[in-house]
N, C-alpha and C positions, 0 to 999 in steps of 0.2 A: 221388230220392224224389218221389212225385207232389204235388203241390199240395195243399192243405189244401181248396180248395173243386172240385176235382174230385175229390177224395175222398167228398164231401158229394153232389155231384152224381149219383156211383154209388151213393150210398146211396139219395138221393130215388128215383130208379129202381129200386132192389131194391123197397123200401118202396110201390111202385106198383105190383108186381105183373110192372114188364117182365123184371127180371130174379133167379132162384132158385138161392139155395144158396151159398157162400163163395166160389165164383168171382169173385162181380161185383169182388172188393176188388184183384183183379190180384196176389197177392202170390207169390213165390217159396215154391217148396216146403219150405222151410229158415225163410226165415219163418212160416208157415205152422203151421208143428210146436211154433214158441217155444215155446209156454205150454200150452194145449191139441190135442192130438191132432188133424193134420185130420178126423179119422171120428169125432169122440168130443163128443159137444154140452156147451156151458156148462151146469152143474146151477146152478139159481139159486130161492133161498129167498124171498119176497114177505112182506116184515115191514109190517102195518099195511093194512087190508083195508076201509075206509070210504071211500065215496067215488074218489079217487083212486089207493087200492090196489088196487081191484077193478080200476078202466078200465088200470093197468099189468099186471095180470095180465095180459088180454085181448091187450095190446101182444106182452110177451115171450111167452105162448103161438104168438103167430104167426111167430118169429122160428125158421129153418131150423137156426139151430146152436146154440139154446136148449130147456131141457126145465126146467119149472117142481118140484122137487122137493117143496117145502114151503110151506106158507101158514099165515104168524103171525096169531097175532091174540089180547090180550088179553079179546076178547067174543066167546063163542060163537057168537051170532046172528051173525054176518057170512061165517060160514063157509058157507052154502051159497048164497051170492050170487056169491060168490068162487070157488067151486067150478061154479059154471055158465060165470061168466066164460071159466072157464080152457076148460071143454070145448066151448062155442060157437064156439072161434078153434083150438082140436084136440082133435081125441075121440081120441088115442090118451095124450095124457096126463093122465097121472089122479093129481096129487100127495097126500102125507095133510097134515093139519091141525094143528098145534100154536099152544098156550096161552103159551108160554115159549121167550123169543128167548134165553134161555141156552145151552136146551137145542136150538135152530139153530146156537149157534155151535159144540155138541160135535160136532155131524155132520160126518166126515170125508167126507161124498159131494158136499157146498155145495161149491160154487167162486166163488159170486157172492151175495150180499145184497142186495135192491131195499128203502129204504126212506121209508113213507110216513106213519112214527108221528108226535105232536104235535112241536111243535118242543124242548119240552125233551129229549127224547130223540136227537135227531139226532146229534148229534159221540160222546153217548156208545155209541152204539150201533156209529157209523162208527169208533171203537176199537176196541171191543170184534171187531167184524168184521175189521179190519186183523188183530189181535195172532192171533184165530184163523185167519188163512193166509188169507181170503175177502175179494174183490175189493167195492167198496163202488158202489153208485149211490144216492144218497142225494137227496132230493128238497129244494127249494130252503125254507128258509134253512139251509143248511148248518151255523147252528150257531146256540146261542139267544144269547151273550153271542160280544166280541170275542176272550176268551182261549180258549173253547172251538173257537175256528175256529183257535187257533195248534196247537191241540192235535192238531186235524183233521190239519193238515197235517203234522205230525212223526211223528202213528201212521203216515199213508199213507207218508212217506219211510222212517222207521225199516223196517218190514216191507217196502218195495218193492212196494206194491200199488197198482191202477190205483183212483181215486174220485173218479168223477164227482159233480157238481151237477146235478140237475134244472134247468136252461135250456137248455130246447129250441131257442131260437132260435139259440142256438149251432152245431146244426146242421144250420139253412135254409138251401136253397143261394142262395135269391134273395139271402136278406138278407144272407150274405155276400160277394154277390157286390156288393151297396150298398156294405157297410164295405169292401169292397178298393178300390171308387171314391175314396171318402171318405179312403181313406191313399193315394189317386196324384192326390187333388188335384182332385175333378169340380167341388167348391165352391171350393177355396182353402182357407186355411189356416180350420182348421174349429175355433172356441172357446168356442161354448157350445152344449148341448142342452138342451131344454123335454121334462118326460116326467110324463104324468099317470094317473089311475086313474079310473075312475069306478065308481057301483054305487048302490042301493038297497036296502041293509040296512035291517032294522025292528031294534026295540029290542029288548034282550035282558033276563030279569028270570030273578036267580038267586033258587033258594028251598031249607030244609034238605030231604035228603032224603034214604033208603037206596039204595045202589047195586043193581043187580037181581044175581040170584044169576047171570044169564051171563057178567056184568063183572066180573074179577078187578081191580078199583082200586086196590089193594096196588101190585102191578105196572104199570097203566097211570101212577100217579102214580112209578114206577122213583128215576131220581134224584133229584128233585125232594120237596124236602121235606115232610111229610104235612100235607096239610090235611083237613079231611071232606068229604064229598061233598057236591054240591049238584044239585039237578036245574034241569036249560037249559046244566050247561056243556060235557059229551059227547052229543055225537063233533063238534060243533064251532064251538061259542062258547068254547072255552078259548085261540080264536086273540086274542082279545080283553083278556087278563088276563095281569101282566106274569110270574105265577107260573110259567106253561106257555109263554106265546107271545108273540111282537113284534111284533102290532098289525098294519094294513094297510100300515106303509111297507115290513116283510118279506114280509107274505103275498104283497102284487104290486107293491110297489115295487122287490122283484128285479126284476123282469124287465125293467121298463123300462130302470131305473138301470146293469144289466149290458150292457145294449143300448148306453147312451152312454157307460160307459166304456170299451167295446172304439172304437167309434166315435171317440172322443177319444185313443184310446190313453192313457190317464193311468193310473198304479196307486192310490196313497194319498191324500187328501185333505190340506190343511192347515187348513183351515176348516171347521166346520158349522153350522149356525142351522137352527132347526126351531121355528117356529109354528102353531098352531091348540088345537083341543080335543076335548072330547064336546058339540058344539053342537047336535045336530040334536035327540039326546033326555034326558030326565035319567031312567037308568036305572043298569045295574050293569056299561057298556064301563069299563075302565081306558086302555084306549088312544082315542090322539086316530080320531074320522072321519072331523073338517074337517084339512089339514094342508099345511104347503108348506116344504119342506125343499129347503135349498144348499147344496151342496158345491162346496167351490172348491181349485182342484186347481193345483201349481205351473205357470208359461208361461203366466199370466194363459187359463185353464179353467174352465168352471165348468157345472155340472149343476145341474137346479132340478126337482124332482118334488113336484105337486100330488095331494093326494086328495080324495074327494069320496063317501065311504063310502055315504051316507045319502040322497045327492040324486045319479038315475040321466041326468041331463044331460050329454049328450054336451061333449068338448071337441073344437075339429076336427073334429067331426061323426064320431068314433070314443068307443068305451069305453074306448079305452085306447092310449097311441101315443108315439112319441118323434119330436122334430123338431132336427134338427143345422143350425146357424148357421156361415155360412161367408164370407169375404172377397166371395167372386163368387154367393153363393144360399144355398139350403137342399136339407138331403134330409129329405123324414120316410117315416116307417118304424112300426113297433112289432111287423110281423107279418112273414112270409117275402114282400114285396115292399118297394117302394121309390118314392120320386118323388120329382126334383129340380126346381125351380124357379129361377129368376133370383133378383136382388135386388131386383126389382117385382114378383115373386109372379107371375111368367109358367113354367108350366109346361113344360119340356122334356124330359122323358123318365119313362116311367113302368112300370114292370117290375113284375107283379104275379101272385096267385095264377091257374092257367089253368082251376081247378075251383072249386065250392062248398069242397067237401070239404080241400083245402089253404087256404081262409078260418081265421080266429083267431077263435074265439067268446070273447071276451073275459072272461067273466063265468061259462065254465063250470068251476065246480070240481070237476069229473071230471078233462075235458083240454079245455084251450082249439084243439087240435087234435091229432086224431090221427097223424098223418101225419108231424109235428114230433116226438112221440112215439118213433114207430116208426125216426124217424131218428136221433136222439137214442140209443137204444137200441141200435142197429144201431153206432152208435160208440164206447160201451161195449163190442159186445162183442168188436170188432174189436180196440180197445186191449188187450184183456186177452191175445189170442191174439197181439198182436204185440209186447206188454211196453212199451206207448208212451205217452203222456200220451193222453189224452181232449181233447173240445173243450172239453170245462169241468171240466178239471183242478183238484181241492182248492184249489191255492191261488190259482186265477182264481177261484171261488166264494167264498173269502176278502174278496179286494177286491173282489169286487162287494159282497159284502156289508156289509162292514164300515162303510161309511158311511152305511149308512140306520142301523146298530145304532147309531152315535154319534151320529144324527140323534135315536134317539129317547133315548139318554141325555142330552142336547142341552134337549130338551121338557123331561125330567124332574127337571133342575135350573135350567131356565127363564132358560139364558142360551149364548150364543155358546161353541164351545169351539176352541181352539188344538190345532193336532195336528203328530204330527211324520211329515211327508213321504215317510221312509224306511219306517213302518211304520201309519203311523194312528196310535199311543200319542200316549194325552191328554197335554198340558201343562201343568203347574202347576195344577191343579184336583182338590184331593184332595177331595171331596167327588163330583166326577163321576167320577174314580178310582175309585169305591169301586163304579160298576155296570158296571164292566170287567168285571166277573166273578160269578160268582154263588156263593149256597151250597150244598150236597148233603143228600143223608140220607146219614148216617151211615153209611159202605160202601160206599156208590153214588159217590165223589168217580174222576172220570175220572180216570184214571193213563197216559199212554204211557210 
């Protein structure tokens, strides 16, 4: 079996343009056939079309063994942005439009589900797509609470389907090819990374409001219990509010954070402390902007991610980045290259993007790179035809996740929390116990 970063390597090349069509992935004709037809394209349904639904349209549009059949979306207006997307990157496909992710999972013609709805909807949707036969790529945080991600991961196992996490970096071929350094030892033995965010968000101010007649808000608020609407919180300040979303340590302290635990190789945390606030502004954020959260991981490990919501200063002179501490130096990273240094901060090797266009825009939330994207995508859809794990298989989007979610359960009861090794599960803490999990409307309660 070929290597997991020459795998990634033929991908970055397809994804380049140098090479077209299912060929590039080398597989046996017997493989080949697993799951999907070789003649026969992945049909995939695009739930969640703002922003970052749209630019993954565009993605899987371009993609030679994909055909984009349906496009979700709770708000009408979104549909002929979506609908451009898709023909800018291929005019011969021309999907219809649908209101109701229900009535996507009844389609016997879906084979895949892309999704890029708020975060309450994530795991249950990634069910409900499991239990319907349909393959899941589900956009990062995998899940809004820590039980909803165990939940994730027993639909995907129960039904035998491939579900990936939206972390791209997963499948950079630079930056793996860093992390494979980093496990044969370029530092030494490697025990702590520094991973931070930056950004210049303005304030946000909710007010009462009627929702407009394109937005079915019934359904956008799905599982999640009814409140009334308010105008400033869609299509996307409800990352802000702990009803709908987990704040900036999940919006992008994935990415970091998953970055240093492959890096570390560690799975569960034992420890977490999470400090800051809403310091920049006094408006209507529930979640912290200023924030600095540790996870400390068995083998004396330990991860430490800074945010910085409100004030756009560079740290490292990057938006956003991860640096791994090691016996004999450091590597940092955060995007599909690398550089290691000594233990005097003497530079010695530096592997990096060879275009603009393979750069990480840090702060675009569309796609912080297309390219990653496309690679990304490209492994999804490989895994499905070959019945294989992904690079960011459910339950590695699990642990990554799950420690920034205990970071901000952590905030929320404003004190250190004990965890158990084997799975993350709080200790002795009934009171932080109690935001393990969350409540439903009525009917809407996820089931595998």
């Amino acid at each position: 079996m070929e290597k997991r970063r020459d795998f990634i390597k033929k991908v970055a090349l397809a994804s380049a343009g140098v090479v077209a069509g299912n060929s590039l992935f080398g597989m046996s004709a017997k493989s080949y056939r697993n799951i999907i037809g070789a003649n026969e394209r992945i049909h995939v349904a695009i739930i969640g079309l703002n922003g970052r639904g749209s630019s993954m349209a565009s993605t899987f549009a371009r993609q030679k063994d994909a055909e984009i059949t349906t496009l979700c979306d709770v708000d009408t207006r979104v549909f002929a942005k979506a609908l451009k997307a898709v023909s800018d990157n291929n005019k011969t496909n021309v999907p219809k439009t649908e209101g109701d992710c229900r009535k996507v999972m009844q389609d016997k013609n879906i084979d895949a589900i892309y999704i890029a709805t708020p975060d309450h909807w994530h795991t249950p949707l990634t069910i409900m797509g499991c239990q319907s036969g349909k393959h899941v790529y589900v956009e990062k945080p995998l899940s809004h609470n820590p039980h909803e991600g165990e939940l994730a991961i027993a639909a995907a196992r129960k039904y035998n389907r491939v579900v990936q996490m939206g972390a791209q970096r997963r499948s950079a071929p630079i930056l793996t090819e860093g992390i494979q350094q980093l496990h044969e030892g370029i530092i030494g033995r490697v025990y702590y990374a520094k991973t931070w965010y930056t950004n210049d968000r303005k304030p946000t101010f909710l007010k009462p409001g009627s929702a407009p007649s394109t937005l079915n808000y019934d359904l956008w608020q799905g599982p999640a219990p009814r409140l009334a609407y308010q105008d400033g919180l869609i299509h996307y300040n409800w990352h802000w509010f702990w009803h709908w979303g987990t704040g900036e340590a999940l919006n992008n302290g994935t990415h970091e954070v998953d970055i240093a635990r492959w890096g570390l190789g560690v799975d569960y945390p034992v420890k977490v402390t999470s400090s800051g606030g809403r310091y920049a502004y006094k408006d209507d954020w529930e979640t912290p902007d200023t924030q600095v959260v540790t996870l400390e991981y068995p083998d004396k490990k330990m991860i430490m991610w800074e945010s910085s919501s409100a004030n756009g200063r560079r740290i490292e002179g990057e938006e956003r980045g991860v640096i791994f501490y090691g016996e004999n130096g450091s590597l940092s990273t955060g995007t599909d290259a690398y550089k290691v240094f000594d233990l005097k901060g003497k530079l010695l090797k530096d592997v990096g993007p060879k275009t603009k266009e393979e750069a990480v825009q840090g702060r675009n939330t569309a796609s912080v790179s297309l390219s990653l994207d496309s690679m990304h995508v490209a492994d999804f859809l490989d895994a499905i035809r070959n019945n294989r794990k992904p690079n960011c298989d459910v339950e590695i989007g699990h642990k990554s996740i799950i420690g920034m979610q205990l970071s901000n359960i952590a905030w929320r009861v404003g004190r250190e929390l004990q965890l158990d090794p084997k799975n993350g599960h709080i200790l002795n803490d009934p009171q932080a116990q109690k935001l393990w999990k969350r409540s439903y409307e009525p009917g809407w309660e996820p089931k595998v």
